[in-house]
Each structure stands twice: as structure tokens, then as C-alpha cells.
C-alpha positions as CSV (number, residue, x, y, z in Angstrom):
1,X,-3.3,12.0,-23.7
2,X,-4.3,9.0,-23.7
3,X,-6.3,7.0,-20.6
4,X,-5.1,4.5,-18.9
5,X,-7.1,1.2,-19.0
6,X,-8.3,-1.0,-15.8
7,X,-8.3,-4.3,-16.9
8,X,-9.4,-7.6,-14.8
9,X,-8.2,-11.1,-14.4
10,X,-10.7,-13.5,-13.2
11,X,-9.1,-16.4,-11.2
12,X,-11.7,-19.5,-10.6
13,X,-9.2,-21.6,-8.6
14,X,-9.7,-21.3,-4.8
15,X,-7.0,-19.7,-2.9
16,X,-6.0,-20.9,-0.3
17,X,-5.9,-18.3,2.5
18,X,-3.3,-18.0,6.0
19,X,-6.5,-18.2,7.7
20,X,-7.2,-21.8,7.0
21,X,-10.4,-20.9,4.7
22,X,-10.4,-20.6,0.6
23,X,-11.8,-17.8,-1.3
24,X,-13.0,-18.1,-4.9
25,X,-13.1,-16.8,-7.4
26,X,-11.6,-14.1,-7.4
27,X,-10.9,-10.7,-9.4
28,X,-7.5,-8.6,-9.9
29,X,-8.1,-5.1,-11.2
30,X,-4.7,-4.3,-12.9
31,X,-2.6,-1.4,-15.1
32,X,0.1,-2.3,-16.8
33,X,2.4,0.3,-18.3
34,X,5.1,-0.3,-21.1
35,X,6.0,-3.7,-22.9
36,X,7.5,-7.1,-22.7
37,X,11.1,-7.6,-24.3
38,X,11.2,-10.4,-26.4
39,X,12.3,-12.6,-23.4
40,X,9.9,-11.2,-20.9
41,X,12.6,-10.4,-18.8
42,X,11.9,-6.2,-18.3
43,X,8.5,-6.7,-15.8
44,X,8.8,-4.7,-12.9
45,X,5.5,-5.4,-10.1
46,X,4.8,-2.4,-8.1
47,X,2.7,-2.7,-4.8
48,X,0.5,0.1,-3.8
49,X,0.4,1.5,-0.4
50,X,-2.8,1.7,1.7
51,X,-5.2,3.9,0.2
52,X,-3.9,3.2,-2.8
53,X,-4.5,1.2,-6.4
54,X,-3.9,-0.2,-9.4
55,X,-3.2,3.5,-11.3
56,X,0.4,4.4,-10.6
57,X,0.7,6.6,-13.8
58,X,-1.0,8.4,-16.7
59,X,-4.7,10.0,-17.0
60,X,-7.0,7.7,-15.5
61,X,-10.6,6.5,-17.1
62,X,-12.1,8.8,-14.4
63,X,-9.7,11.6,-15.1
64,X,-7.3,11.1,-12.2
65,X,-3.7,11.2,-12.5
66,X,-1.5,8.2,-11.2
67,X,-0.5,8.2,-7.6
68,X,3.5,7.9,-8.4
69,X,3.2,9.9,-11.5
70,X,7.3,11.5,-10.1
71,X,8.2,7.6,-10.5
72,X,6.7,5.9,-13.3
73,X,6.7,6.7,-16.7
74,X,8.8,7.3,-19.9
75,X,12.4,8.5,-19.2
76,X,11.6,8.6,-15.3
77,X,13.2,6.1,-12.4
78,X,10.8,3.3,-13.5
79,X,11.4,3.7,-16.6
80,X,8.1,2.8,-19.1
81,X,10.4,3.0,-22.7
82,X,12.5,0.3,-21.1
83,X,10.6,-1.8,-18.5
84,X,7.0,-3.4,-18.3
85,X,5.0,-2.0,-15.5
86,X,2.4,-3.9,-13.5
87,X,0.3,-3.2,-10.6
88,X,-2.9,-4.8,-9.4
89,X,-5.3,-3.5,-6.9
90,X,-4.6,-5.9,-3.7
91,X,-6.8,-8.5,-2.8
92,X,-9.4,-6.8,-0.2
93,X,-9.3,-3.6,-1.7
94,X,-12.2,-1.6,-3.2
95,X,-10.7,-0.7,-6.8
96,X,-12.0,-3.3,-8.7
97,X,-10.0,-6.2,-6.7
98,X,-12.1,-9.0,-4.8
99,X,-12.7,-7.8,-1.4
100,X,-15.2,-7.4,1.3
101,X,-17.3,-5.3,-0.9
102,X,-17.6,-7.7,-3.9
103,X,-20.3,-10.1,-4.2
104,X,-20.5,-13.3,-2.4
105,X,-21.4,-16.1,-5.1
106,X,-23.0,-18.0,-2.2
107,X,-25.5,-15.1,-1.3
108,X,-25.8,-12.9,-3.5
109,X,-24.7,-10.3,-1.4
110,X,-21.7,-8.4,-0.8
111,X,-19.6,-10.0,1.4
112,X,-19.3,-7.5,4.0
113,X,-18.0,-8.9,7.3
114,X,-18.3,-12.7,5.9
115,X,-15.2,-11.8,4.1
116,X,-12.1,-13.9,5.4
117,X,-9.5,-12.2,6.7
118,X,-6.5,-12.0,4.6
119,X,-2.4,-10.8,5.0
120,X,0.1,-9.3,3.2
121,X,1.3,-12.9,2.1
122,X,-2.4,-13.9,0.9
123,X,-2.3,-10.5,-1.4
124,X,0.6,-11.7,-3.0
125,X,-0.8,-15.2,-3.7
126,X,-3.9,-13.5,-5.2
127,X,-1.4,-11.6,-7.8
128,X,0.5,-14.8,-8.4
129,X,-2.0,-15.9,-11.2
130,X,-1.9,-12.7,-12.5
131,X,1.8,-13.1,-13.7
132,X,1.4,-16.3,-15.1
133,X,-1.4,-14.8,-17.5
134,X,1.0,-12.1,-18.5
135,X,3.1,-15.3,-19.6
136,X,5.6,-13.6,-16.6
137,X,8.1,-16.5,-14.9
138,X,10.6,-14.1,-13.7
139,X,10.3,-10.4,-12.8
140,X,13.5,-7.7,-13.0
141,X,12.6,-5.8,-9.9
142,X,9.0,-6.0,-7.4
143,X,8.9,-2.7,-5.2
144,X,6.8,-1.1,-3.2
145,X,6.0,1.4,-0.3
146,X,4.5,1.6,3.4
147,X,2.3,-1.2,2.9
148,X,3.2,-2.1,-0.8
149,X,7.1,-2.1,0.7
150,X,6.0,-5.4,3.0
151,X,4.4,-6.8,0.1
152,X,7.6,-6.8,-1.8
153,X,8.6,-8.9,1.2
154,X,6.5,-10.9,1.4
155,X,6.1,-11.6,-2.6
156,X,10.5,-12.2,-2.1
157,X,9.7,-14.9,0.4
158,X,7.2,-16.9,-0.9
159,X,8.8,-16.7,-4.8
160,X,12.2,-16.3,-4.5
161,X,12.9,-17.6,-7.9
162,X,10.6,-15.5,-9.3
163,X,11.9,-12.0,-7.9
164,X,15.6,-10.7,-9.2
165,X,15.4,-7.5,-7.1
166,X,13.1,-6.0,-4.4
167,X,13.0,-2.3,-3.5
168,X,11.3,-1.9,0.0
169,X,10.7,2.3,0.2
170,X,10.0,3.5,4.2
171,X,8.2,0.0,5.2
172,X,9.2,-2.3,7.9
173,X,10.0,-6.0,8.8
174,X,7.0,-6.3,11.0
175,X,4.4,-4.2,11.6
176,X,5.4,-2.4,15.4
177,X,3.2,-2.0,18.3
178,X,2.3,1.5,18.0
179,X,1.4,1.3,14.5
180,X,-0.9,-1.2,15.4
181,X,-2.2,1.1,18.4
182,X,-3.3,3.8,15.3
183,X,-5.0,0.9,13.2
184,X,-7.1,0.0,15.9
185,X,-8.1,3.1,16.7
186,X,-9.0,3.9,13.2
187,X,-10.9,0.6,12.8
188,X,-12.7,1.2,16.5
189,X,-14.2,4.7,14.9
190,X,-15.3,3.1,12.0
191,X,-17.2,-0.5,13.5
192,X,-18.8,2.5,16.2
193,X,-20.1,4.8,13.8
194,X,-24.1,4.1,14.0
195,X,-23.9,3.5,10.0
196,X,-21.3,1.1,9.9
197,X,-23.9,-1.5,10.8
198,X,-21.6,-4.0,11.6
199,X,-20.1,-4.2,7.9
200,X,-24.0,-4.3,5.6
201,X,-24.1,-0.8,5.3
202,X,-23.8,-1.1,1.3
203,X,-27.6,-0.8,0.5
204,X,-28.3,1.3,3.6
205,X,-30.5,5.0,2.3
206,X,-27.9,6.5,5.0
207,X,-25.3,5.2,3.3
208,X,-21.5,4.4,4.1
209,X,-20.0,5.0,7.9
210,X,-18.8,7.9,6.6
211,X,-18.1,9.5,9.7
212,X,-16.4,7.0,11.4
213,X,-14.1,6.6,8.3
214,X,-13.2,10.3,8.2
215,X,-11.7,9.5,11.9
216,X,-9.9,6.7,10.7
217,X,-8.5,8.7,8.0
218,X,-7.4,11.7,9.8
219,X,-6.1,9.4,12.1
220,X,-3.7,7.5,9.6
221,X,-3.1,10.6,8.0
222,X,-1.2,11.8,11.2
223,X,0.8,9.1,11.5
224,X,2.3,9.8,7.4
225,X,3.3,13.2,8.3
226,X,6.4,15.0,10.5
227,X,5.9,16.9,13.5
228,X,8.1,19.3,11.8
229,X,6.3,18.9,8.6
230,X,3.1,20.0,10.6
231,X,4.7,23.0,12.2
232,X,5.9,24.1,9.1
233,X,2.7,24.1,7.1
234,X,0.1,24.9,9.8
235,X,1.8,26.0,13.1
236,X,-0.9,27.6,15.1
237,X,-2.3,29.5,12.3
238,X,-6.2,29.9,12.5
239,X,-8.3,28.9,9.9
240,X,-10.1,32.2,9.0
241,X,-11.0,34.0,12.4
242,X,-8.7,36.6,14.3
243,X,-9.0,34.9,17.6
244,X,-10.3,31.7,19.1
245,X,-13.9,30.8,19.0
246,X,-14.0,29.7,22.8
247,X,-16.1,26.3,21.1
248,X,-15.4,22.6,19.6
249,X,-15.7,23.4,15.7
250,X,-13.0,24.3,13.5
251,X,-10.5,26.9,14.5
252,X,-6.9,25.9,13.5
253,X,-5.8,25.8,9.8
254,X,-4.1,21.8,10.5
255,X,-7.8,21.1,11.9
256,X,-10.0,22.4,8.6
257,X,-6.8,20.0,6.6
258,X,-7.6,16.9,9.2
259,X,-11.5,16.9,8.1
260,X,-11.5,17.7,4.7
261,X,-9.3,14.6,4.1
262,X,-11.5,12.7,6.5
263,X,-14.6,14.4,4.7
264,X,-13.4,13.1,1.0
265,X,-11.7,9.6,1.7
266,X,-15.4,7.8,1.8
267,X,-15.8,8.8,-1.8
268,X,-12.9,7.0,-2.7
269,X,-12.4,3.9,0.1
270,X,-14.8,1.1,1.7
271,X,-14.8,1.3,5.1
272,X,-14.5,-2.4,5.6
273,X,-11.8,-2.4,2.6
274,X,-10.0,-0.5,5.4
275,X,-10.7,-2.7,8.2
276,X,-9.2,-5.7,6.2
277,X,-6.5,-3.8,5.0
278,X,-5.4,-2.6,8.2
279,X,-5.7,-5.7,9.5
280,X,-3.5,-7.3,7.3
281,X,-0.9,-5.0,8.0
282,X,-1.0,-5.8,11.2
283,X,-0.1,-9.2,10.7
284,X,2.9,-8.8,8.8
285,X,5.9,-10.1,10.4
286,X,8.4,-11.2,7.6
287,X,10.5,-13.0,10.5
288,X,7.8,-14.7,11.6
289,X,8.1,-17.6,8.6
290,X,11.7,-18.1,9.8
291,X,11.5,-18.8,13.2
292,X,11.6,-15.1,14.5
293,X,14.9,-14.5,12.5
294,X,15.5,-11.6,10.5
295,X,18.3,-13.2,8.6
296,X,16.9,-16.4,8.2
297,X,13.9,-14.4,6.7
298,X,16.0,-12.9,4.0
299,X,17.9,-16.6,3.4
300,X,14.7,-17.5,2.4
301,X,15.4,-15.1,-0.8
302,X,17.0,-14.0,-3.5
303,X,16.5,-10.9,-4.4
304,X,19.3,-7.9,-4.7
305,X,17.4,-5.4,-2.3
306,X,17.5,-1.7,-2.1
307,X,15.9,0.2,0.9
308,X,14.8,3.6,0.9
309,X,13.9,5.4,4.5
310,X,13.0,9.5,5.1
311,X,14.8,11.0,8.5
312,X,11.5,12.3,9.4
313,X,9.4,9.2,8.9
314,X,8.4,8.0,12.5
315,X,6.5,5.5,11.5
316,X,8.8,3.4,9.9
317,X,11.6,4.8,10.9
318,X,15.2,4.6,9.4
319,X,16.7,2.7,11.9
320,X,13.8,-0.2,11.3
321,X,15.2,0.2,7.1
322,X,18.6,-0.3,8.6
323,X,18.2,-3.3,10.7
324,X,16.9,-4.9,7.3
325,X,19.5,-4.1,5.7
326,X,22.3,-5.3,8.3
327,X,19.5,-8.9,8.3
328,X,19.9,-9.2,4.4
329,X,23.4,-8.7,4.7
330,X,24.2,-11.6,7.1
331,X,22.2,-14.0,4.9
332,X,24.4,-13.2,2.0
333,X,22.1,-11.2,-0.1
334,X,23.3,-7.9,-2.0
335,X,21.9,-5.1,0.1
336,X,21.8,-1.3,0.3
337,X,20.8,1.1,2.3
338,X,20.0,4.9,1.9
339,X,18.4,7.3,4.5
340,X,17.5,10.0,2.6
341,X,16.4,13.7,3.9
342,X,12.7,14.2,3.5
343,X,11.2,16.5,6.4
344,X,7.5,15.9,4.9
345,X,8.5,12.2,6.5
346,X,6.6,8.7,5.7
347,X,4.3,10.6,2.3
348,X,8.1,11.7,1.2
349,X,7.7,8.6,-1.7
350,X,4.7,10.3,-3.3
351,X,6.0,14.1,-3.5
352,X,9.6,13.6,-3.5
353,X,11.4,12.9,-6.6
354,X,15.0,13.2,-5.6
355,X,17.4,11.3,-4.9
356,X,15.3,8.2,-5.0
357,X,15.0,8.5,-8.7
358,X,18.8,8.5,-8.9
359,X,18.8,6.1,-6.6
360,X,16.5,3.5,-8.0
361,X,17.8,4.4,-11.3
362,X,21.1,2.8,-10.5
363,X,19.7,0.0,-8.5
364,X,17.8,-1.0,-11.5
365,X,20.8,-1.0,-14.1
């Protein structure tokens, strides 16, 4: 099989950030799947979630596989035989992308915690340049999930001209209150680990906050999984001893799951990548560049829009999908809406391949 290849765009113009300040340069780390039709009208730009990245499908340089291998790829909903795939590491990230762990032209040094802080609409802006070296004016469909789903949003706002269709998977409008509650909480265990070293930990002999990251992790982690989901595959099952241990280590099977995907997400993730990231996140409020209004958010577009939500996803639940939906709607955009079943519940879009693929097949056509 053949690897797929990271490559990077350099971009020397400043951006200009929602913060008031300018970064530059800066660097996209992107895949790209597929080819361009002789118009260029078959590009399809896919935004990752969270903990995610550029490598949506295929073997990776580093052996990995791509995180919506079920999605992307010849014959599959996203199509690779018929459509050109892009998808760039987002601006603050830690796969290749400019962000807090890059170096600082001005110092020298990373940027740690000098970084500005960025949104979802600042991501998008990064990626903007991107398209235009691809010799891209117009794309067929941008989609995403969780967090990639609000950057579909946000990329339909700022560009309308440029996006034909948008599918928004198990995201929301606005980031909610309680979803910001879990962020903070993540970001508090990482900026009070001892090694965090308020952000310039990067040449540190100790290394990374790995510990406090681990807690953030676990943390999210939670919040991407059912309550049924958890009962199903752990219950109260102990981890390997017949009884209780009467003492604070390990003795439930969900708790040995909880740390070893703490325990393995700093060899993968910056922690301040995840405190910008989050942060971001936070800010989103697609409504909030209309006045508050939903529908006077989606009149800013003009995009077809398909929405995908899971029954079991309480974090963005489908009732959120739904009031975009009924928004879209009443600004007199094409939009659909399908709540599918999915008891895993928000991590449904990574594992389950039915009926979204049917679904986003159509959509597509």
C-alpha cells in the first residue's frame, strides 16, 4: 500500500486574527486524497475534530491508518475515484500546522503561551490560502465533525461563494455552557500540573505535563461516550481482582480504559495545542456574526446543508442538529436533517459506517 504523504504550504502573508493581533507566517500540514476534474469542481474540504489531523485515510508515513478510514476512500461515502480530498491540520494544532508549539521567528523559541489566541473562524482563514494554491475557487461539499462540524460553519459564513454544500456531523451552533464547564476543567489540570511550567515546558529534562494532559484527556474522553455505551462495555466489571482493593489505584475495568487513554494522548498531542484548541471551541458561536440570530446566521450562506446527530450523543445533542436545521430552513437554504441511532453516542462518526454513508452518499449526488 502505498503511504500517504504530509505535505506543507508556507503562507508569508500576515493573518489577520479575531483577536486584533496578526500571525506570520504561517504553516498548513495537509493530505489530499484523489484528483481534480478538469474544471476543479470535485474538491471536497474535510475538517478534523479535536484530537485530530490532516490523515483522514490510507497508511500513514508513520504507519498509522487514517482516522475516517469507514468514510474516505475509493468506492466509500467520500468517494476518492470521484472527488478530490483535502484536509489540513488546523491552525494551533501540533501535526505539522503553525501553532503554539512552532517556532516564534521573533525569538527563536517556541511560541508557547506567546501564541495568540485563535477561533474556529481564524482556522478557516489559515486554510483559505491553502485552496487558492490548489488553484481551488469553489469547493463541492466542506464537512466536518464535533469540532471540524463548526468549522464547516464557520468556513460557510465567511465564503459563501466558495462552499456549494456543508455537512455538519454531531456539532453545534455555539459551543453550550457545559461543554465549556469540561474544557475548563481539562485546561485547569493541564496549566496545574508542576510540568506544565506555564506553557515552556518544550526543552524541559522532565518533559511535557504529561500528567495533567492525561486528566484532560480522560476528561474529554467522557464527554464522547454514552452512559449507556459505558454500561455496556464496562459496567462494574473489575479490572483483574475478585473483590475491591479497599485503596485509590485501579480497580474497575472503565478506570484501567480512562488512564491508558490519558497515559498515551501526550505522545500524540501538545498540551498547549489543547489549551488553544479548546479554547477556540469555546468561542464558537455561529450566531454571534448575525446579531444573535440563527437564521440570519445561515442567510449569510449558501450552502445545501446536511446534518448528522447520534440519539445518544449528549454533548451535542440532536435536538441542538435540529434547531439548525429548522434556522437554515427559515433563511431559505436547502436543509436536512437525520438523527440517526448510534448508542456509542458523540465517537458514533469514527466507528459507525451506516447509514451516514448512505446518507452522505445521496447528499453528495
Amino acid at each position: 500500500m502505498t503511504k500517504q504523504t504530509t505535505h506543507f504550504f508556507n503562507v508569508e502573508e500576515p493573518l489577520e486574527l479575531d483577536g486584533g493581533r496578526m500571525l506570520a507566517p504561517t504553516m498548513i500540514a495537509y493530505q489530499t486524497w484523489g484528483a481534480l476534474n478538469e474544471d476543479r469542481s470535485n474538491a471536497i474540504l474535510i475538517f478534523h475534530a479535536l484530537s485530530g489531523d490532516a490523515h483522514v485515510s490510507g497508511e500513514h508515513e508513520d504507519g498509522r491508518s487514517g482516522w475516517w478510514e469507514l468514510m474516505v476512500g475509493p468506492g466509500r461515502a467520500f468517494d476518492t475515484d470521484r472527488f478530490f480530498i483535502i484536509c489540513a491540520n488546523v491552525l494551533g494544532g501540533c501535526k505539522g500546522s503553525t501553532g503554539p508549539g512552532s517556532v516564534n521567528p521573533a525569538t527563536g523559541q517556541p511560541w508557547a503561551m506567546d501564541f495568540p489566541v485563535i477561533t474556529m473562524h481564524d482556522m478557516v482563514r489559515a486554510q483559505r490560502p491553502l485552496l487558492a494554491h490548489l488553484g481551488i475557487a469553489r469547493l463541492h461539499t466542506v464537512v466536518g465533525a464535533s469540532m471540524g462540524g463548526m468549522l464547516a460553519l464557520a468556513f460557510a459564513q465567511l465564503y459563501p461563494e466558495m462552499a456549494e454544500r456543508a455537512i455538519v456531523i454531531a456539532a453545534g451552533a455555539a459551543q453550550h455552557a457545559q461543554a465549556i464547564a469540561w474544557n475548563k476543567i481539562g485546561r485547569r489540570a493541564i496549566m496545574n500540573d508542576p510540568l506544565w511550567h506555564g506553557g515552556n515546558y518544550y526543552d524541559s529534562p522532565q518533559g511535557p505535563p504529561k500528567h495533567g494532559l492525561a486528566v484532560a484527556r480522560m476528561i474529554g474522553h467522557v464527554t464522547y461516550i454514552s452512559e449507556g455505551a459505558m454500561d455496556r462495555k464496562f459496567g462494574r466489571t473489575l479490572q483483574s481482582a475478585q473483590t475491591e482493593s479497599f485503596s485509590f489505584d485501579v480497580d474497575y475495568s472503565v478506570e484501567s480504559y480512562l488512564r491508558y487513554q490519558g497515559q498515551i494522548f501526550h505522545q500524540r498531542f501538545d498540551a498547549n495545542s489543547y489549551l488553544y484548541i479548546t479554547r477556540a471551541i469555546d468561542y464558537f458561536d455561529f450566531a454571534a456574526r448575525a446579531g444573535g440570530d440563527l437564521a440570519a446566521a445561515f442567510a449569510q450562506t449558501k450552502a445545501r446543508y446536511l446534518f448528522l446527530s447520534y440519539d445518544a450523543d449528549w454533548l451535542y445533542s440532536p435536538e441542538r442538529m435540529e434547531q439548525m436545521a429548522v434556522a437554515a430552513k427559515a433563511a431559505g437554504r436547502e436543509a436536512e436533517h437525520h438523527k440517526i441511532h448510534a448508542p456509542l453516542g458523540h465517537d458514533a462518526f469514527l466507528v459507525q459506517k451506516e447509514p451516514q454513508t448512505e446518507l452522505v452518499g445521496k447528499f453528495l449526488q
